[in-house]
C-alpha positions in Angstrom: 28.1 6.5 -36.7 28.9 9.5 -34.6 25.8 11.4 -36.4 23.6 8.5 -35.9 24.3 9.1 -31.8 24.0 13.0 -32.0 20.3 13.0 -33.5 19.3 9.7 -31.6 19.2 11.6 -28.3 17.4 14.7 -30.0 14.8 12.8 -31.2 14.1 11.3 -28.1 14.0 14.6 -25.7 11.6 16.2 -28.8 9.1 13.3 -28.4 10.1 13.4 -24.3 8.9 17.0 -24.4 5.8 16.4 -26.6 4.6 14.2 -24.4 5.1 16.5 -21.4 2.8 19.4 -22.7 0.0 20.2 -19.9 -3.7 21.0 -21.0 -5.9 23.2 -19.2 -9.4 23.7 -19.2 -10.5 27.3 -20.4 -12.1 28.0 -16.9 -15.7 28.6 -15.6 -17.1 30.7 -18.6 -18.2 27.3 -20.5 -15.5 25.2 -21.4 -15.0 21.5 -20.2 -15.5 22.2 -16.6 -18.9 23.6 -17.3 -20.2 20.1 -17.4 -20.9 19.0 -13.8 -22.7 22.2 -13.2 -25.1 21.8 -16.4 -28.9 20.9 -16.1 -28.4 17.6 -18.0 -25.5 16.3 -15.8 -28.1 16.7 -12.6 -30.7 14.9 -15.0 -28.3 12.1 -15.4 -27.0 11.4 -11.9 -30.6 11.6 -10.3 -32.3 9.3 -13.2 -28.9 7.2 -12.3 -29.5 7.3 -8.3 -33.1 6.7 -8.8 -32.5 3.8 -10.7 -29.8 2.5 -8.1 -32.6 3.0 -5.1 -35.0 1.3 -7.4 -33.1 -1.6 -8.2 -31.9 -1.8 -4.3 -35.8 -1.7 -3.3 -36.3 -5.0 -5.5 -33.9 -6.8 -4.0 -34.9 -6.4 -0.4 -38.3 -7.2 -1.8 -37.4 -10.4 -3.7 -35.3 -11.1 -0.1 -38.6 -10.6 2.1 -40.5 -12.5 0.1 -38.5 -15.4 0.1 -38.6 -15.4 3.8 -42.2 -14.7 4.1 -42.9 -18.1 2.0 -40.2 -20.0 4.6 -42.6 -18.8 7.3 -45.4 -19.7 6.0 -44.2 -23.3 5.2 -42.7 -23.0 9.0 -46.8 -22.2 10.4 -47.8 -25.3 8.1 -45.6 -27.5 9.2 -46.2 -26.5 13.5 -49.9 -26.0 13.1 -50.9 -29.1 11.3 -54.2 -30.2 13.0 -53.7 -33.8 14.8 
């Protein structure tokens, strides 16, 4: 019983300190920080921005148009000859 409690407690700080090991990125000369500064990454975010302006562009469109017909169903109604 007694070595059942003294190998418990080192199992637990080993997987405690396994779990507890930092990563670092190899730094600027290419490694995984090299990514937001690569041609393709630009690519991405303006094809992504472009399509986010394009998208926003149709909905104010679908918006005026729906308000252009309620005006013109406004002029009919006011301007119906007597």
């Amino acid at each position: 019983m007694q070595a059942l409690r003294l190998t418990r407690p080192a199992t637990l700080r080993s997987t405690a300190r396994a779990m507890t090991v930092r990563m670092y990125s190899p730094g600027p000369e290419g490694g995984a920080g090299s990514v937001a500064s690569s041609k393709g990454w630009h690519t991405r975010e303006k094809a992504q921005e472009d399509q986010y302006i394009l998208q926003h562009e149709k909905e104010k469109l679908e918006k005026l148009r729906a308000s252009l017909q309620e005006q013109q169903k406004l002029v009919e109604h006011v301007c119906v000859p007597a």
